[in-house]
Each structure stands twice: as C-alpha cells, then as structure tokens.
DRENPA-5301 format. One record per residue (C-alpha): residue in three letters; x, y, z. Coordinates in steps of 0.02 Angstrom, whole numbers, plus 50000, padded with zeros to 5 digits. Example, Ala and Ser with C-alpha at 12.3 -4.5 7.8 and 13.67 -1.06 7.14 Angstrom:
<rec 'Ala'; <50615; 49775; 50390>>
<rec 'Ser'; <50684; 49947; 50357>>
//
This chain:
<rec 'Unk'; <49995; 50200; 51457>>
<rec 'Unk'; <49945; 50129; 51284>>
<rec 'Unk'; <49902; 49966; 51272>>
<rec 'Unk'; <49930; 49878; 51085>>
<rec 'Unk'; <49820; 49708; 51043>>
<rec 'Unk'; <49810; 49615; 50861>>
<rec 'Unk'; <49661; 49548; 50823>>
<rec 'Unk'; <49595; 49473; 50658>>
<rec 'Unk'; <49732; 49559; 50573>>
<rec 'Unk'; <49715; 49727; 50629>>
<rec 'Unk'; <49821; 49802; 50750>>
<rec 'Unk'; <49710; 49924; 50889>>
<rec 'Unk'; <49779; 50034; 51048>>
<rec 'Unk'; <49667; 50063; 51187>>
<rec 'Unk'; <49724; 50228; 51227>>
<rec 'Unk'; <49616; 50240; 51406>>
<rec 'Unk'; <49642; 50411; 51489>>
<rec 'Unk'; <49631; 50460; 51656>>
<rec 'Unk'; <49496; 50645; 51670>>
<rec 'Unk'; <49508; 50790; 51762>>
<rec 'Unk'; <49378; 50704; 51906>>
<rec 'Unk'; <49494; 50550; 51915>>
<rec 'Unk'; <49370; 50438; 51807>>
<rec 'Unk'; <49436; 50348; 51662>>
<rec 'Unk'; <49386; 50389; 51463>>
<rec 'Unk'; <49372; 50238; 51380>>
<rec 'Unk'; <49443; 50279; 51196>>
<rec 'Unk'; <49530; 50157; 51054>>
<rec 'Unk'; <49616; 50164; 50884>>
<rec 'Unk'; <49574; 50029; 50758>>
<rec 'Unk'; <49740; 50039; 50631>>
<rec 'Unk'; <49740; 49949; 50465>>
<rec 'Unk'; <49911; 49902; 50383>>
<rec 'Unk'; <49944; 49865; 50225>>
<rec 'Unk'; <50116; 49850; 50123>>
<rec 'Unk'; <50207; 49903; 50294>>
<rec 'Unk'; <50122; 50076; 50288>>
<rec 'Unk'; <49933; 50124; 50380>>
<rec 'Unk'; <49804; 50119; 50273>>
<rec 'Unk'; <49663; 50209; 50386>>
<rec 'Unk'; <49632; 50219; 50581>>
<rec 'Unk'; <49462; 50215; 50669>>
<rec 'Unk'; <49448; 50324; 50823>>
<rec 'Unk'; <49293; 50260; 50944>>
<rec 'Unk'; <49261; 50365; 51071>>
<rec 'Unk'; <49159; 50278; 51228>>
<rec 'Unk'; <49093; 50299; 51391>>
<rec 'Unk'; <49167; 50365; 51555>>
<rec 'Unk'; <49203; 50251; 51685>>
<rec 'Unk'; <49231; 50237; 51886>>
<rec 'Unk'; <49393; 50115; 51847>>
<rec 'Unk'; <49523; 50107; 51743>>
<rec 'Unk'; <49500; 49896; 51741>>
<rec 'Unk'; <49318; 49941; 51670>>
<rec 'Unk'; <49366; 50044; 51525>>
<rec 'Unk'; <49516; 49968; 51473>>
<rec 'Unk'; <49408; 49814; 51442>>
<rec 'Unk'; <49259; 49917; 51367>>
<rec 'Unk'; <49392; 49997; 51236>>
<rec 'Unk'; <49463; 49825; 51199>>
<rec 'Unk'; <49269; 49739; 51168>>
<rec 'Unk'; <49225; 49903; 51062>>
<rec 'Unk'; <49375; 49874; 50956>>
<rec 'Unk'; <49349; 49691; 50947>>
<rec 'Unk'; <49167; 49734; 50894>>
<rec 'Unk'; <49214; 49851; 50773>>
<rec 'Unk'; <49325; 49734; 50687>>
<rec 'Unk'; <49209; 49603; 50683>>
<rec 'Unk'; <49078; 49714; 50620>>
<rec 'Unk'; <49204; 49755; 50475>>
<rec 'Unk'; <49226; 49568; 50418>>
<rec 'Unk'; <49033; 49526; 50445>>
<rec 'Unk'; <49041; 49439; 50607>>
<rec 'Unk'; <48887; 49383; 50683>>
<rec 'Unk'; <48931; 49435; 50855>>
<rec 'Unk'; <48910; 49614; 50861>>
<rec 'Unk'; <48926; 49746; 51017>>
<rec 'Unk'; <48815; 49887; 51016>>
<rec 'Unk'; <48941; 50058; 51004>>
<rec 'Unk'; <48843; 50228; 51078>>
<rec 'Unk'; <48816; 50329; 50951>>
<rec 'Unk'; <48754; 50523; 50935>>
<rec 'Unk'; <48650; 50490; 50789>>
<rec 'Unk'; <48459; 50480; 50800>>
<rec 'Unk'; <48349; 50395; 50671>>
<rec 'Unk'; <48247; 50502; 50548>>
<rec 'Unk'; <48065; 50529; 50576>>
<rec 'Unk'; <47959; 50489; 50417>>
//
C-alpha cells in the first residue's frame, strides 16, 4: 500500500515494500507540481528493515529531509549514500 503525505509543498509517497525474506524496503518518491502537471520526482532508495512500522517512518523522515535539504533547512537527516569521497 502507498502511502501519500504533503509536506512544504511537495507531495511524496512512501512506497515501502515487503522482500522476498519478509523484511521491509524502505523506498520514497519526492514529486514536485507545478501548473497541475509534475515537474520532476526524486526516488530515495533506503535501508532494509525488520518492520514495516520502522521503514515506513524511515521513508517518511528521508523525504522530509530531502525536502528540507531542498529549501535550505537547518535540520538535515543524513541519507546513505554509495558515493565515497576522492582521495587527494
């Protein structure tokens, strides 16, 4: 089940799945809408989880994050990333 929140003016959908070992995916969709039509979407992949409770809420403070980030909130959550810093 897809969950839709509006935050700040966005609209997101924590889009939580179940996996193949019965743990949860936590995964959300940042949408931006302008003039009735989207404008972009942000996918954010996260972590796996024992709980579907756990993820859902992990998806919903990414995406909460993420929008903050995007306006230049001061309150920022950390998002996992696969990127590693360059070595001089």
């Amino acid at each position: 089940m897809i969950h839709r929140y509006e935050y700040k003016g966005y609209t997101f959908a924590d889009e939580t799945t179940v996996t193949e070992d019965g743990c949860y995916f936590a995964r959300v969709v940042v949408i931006t809408i302008g003039n009735g039509r989207i404008r972009s979407q942000r996918f954010i992949d996260l972590e796996t989880y024992r709980t579907e409770a756990h993820a859902r809420r992990r998806a919903v403070e990414a995406a909460r994050a993420w929008i903050d980030d995007e306006q230049g909130g001061k309150d920022k959550l950390a998002l996992p990333t696969n990127f590693s810093p360059l070595s001089s």
